[in-house]
C-alpha positions in Angstrom: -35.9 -60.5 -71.9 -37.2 -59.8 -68.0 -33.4 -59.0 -66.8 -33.7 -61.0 -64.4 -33.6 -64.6 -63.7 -36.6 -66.0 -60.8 -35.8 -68.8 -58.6 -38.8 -68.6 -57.2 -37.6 -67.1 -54.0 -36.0 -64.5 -55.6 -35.6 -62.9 -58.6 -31.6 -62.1 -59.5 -31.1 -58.9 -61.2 -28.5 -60.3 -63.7 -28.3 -57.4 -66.0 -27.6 -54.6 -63.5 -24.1 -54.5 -63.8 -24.7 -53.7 -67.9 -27.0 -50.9 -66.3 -25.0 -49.7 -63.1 -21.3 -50.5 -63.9 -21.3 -52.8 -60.9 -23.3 -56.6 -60.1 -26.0 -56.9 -57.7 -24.6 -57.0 -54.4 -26.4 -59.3 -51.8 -27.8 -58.3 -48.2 -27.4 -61.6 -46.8 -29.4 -60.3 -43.5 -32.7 -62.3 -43.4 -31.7 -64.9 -45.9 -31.5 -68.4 -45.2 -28.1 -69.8 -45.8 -29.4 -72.2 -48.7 -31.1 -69.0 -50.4 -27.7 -66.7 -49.6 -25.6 -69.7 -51.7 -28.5 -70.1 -54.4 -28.3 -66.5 -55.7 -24.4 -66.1 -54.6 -24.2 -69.6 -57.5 -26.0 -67.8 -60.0 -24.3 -64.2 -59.5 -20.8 -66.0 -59.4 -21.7 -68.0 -63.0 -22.8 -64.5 -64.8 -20.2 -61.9 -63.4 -17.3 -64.1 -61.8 -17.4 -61.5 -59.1 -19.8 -61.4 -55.6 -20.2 -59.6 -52.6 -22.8 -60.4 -49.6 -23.3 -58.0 -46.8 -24.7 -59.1 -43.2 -23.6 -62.5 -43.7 -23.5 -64.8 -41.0 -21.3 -67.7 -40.2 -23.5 -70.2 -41.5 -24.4 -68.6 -44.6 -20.2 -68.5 -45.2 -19.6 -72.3 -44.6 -22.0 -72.6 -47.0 -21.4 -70.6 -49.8 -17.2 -71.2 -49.1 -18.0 -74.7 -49.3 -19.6 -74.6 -52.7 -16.9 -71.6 -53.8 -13.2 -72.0 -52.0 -11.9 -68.9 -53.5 -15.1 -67.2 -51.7 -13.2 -65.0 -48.4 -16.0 -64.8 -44.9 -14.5 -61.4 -42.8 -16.4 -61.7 -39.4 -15.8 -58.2 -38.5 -17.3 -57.1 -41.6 -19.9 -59.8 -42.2 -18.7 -59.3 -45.5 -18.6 -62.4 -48.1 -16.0 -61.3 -51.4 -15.6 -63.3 -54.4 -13.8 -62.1 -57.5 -13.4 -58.1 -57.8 -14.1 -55.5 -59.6 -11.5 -53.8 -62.2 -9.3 -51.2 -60.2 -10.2 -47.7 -59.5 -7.4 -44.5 -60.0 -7.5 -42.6 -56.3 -7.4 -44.1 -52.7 -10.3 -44.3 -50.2 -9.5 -43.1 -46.6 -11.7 -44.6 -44.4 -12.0 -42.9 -40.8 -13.5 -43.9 -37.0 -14.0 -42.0 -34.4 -13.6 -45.3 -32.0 -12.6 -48.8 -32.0 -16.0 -49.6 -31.7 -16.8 -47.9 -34.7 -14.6 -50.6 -37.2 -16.9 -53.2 -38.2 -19.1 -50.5 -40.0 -15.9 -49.5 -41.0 -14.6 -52.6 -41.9 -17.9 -52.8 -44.3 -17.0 -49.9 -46.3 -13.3 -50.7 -46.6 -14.1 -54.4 -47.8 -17.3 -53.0 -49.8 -14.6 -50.3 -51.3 -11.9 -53.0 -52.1 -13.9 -55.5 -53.9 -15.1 -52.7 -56.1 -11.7 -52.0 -56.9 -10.5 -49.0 -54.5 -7.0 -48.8 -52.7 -7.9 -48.2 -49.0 -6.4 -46.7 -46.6 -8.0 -47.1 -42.5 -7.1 -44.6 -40.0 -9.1 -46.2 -37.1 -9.4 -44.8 -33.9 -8.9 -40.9 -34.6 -12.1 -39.5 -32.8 -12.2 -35.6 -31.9 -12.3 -35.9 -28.3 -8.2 -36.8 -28.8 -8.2 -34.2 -31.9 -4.5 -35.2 -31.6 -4.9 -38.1 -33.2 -6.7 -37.4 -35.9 -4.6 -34.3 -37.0 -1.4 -36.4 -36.2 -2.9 -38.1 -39.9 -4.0 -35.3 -41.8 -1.3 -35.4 -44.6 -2.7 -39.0 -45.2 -6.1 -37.7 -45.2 -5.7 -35.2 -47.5 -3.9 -37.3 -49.9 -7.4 -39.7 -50.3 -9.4 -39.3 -53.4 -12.3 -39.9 -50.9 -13.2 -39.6 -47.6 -15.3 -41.8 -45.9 -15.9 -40.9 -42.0 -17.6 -43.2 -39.9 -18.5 -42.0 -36.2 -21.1 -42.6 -33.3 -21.9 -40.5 -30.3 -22.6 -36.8 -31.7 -20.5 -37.6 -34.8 -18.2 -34.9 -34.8 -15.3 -36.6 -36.7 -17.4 -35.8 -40.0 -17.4 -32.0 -39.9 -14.0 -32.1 -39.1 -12.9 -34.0 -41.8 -14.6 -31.8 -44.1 -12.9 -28.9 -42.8 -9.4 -30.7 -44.1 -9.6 -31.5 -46.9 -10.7 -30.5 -50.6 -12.4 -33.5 -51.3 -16.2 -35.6 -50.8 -16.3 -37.0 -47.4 -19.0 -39.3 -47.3 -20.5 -39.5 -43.3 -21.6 -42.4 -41.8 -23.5 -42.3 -38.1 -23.4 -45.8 -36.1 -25.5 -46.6 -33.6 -22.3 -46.5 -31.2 -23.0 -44.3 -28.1 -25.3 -44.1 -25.2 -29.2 -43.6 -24.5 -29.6 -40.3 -26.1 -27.9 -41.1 -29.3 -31.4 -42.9 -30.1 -29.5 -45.6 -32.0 -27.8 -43.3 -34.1 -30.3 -41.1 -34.9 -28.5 -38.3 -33.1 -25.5 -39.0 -34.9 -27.6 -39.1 -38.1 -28.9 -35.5 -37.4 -25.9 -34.0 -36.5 -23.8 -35.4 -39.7 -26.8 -33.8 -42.1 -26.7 -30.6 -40.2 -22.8 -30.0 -40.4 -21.6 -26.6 -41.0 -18.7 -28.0 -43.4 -19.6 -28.3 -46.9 -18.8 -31.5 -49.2 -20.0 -33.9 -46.9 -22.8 -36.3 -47.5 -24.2 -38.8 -45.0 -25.4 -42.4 -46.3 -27.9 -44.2 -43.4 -26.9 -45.4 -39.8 -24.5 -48.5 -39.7 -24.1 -48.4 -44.0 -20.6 -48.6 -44.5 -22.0 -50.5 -47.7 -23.4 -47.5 -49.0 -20.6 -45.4 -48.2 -18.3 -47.4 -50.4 -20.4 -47.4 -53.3 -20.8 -43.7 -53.1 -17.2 -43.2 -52.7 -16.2 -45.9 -55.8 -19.3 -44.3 -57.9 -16.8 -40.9 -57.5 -13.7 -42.8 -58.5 -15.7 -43.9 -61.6 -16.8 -40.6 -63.0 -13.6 -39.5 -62.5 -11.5 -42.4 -64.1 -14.1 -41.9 -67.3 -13.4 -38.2 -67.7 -9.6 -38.8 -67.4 -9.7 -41.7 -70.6 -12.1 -38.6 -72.7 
């Protein structure tokens, strides 16, 4: 057995949710939308369950058209089919700005469709500290923390210094020339003074969600020993 089935274009890790806990999740970016719907068919036939990141609206016509129960989020470029059994513990998910949401948006659909209750608190950026304290009960009730932020990315450390619990960080390229992208935002996040916070790649809300429902995992499996 290869674990993995090769349609030539691409080979499908079908066996990764035996070895991960969770099915191979598909970055639609670059895909065409026949090769998108190709490995999205063969995913959906072996787990029942699918997510595609980075889709695009042709690549969703597609694959809806082939799977009705298949849901296209345009903020989120986010295609979910099925889901993954629930998780104990909420996600908050945090922006600095409005502009901030679709990477947001990512992470909370990622973090659903692995089976997380979510919980957004958009819009709470520390130049109105106001607003982001006027939410810190809510906060602090999250099993996990995931703070998404451009510009110097401030909303991270803050976070951190709320609550007792992971804050996973993630820099978007939101801001202006010398945020470099997010790069600045990047740098400031891994430097932060406050501790318990880890910082996934610019613009991957994907990979915050995954962090933040491997940690509802580990702790649902120590609970049931």
């Amino acid at each position: 057995m290869t674990g993995y089935e090769d349609l030539g274009f691409s080979k499908v890790d079908v066996d990764r949710e035996a070895r991960t806990g969770y099915p191979e999740v598909v970055f639609g970016l670059g895909k065409t939308a026949e090769q998108a719907e190709a490995i999205f068919s063969r995913l959906a036939e072996r787990h029942g369950r699918v997510l595609v990141t980075r889709a695009n609206p042709d690549m969703a016509e597609r694959i809806v058209g082939k799977w009705p129960e298949a849901r296209y989020d345009d903020t989120s470029r986010l295609i979910r089919y099925g889901q993954c059994p629930p998780l104990p513990g909420t996600v908050a998910v945090l922006t600095g700005g409005t502009a901030d949401i679709p990477v947001a948006e990512e992470a909370a659909g990622t973090a659903e469709w692995m089976g997380c209750a979510v919980d957004r608190i958009y819009d709470v950026g520390v130049a109105g500290i106001d607003r982001l304290l006027a939410h810190r009960d809510r906060i602090r009730e999250a099993s996990v923390v995931i703070a998404v932020a451009g510009m110097e990315g401030a909303l991270a450390s803050v976070a951190g210094g709320l609550v007792r619990r992971p804050v996973v960080a993630v820099p978007t390229s939101v801001g202006y020339g010398a945020n470099l992208h997010g790069v600045t935002t990047m740098l400031a996040m891994l430097t932060s003074c406050a501790a318990g916070v880890a910082v996934v790649n610019i613009d991957n809300g994907f990979g915050a969600a995954y962090h933040a429902a491997m940690i509802l995992g580990v702790a649902q499996e120590a609970h049931a020993k």
